[in-house]
N, C-alpha and C positions, 0 to 999 in steps of 0.2 A: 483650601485653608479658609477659615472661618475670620472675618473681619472682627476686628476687636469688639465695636458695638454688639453685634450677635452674638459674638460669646459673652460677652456680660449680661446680656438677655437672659438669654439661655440659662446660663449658671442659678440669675436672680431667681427667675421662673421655678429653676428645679431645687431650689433652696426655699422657696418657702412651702412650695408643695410637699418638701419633706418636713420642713416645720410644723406643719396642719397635721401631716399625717401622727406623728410624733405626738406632738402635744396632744392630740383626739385618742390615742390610742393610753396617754396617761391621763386624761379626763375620767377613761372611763372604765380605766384600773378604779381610780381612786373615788367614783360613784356608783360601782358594782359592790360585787359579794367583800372585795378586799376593805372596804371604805376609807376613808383618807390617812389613817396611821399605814395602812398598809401599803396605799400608793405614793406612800412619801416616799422611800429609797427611789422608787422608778423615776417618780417624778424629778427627783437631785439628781437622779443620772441622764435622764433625759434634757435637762435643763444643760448641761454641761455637753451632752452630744452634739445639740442643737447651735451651742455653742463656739463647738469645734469646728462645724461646719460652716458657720457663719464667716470664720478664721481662714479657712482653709479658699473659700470662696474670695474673700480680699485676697488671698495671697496669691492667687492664682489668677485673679481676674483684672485685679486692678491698680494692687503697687508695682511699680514700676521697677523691673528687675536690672542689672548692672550688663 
């Protein structure tokens, strides 16, 4: 079993590495062939994914459950 420190490591580490990747892969929707009207849906849905997972990372990693 993983010591709490480590897993909130671990968690932060692999939440922003999926942040970077996410947001680079809507960068460049939205500076390609699509240009930015067309990278906007992605971009709101990636914005809110990104989001969830930020969520789901406190929920799991650092409030304090009963």
């Amino acid at each position: 079993m993983l010591s709490q420190r480590v897993k909130v490591s671990l968690a932060v580490i692999a939440t922003i590495m999926f942040a970077i990747f996410i947001f680079g892969l809507s960068h460049s929707i939205s500076t390609g062939f699509a240009g930015f009207w067309g990278g906007l849906p992605f971009a709101i849905i990636a914005t809110g994914v990104v989001g969830m997972a930020c969520y789901d990372l406190w929920d799991e990693t650092i409030r304090q459950k009963d």
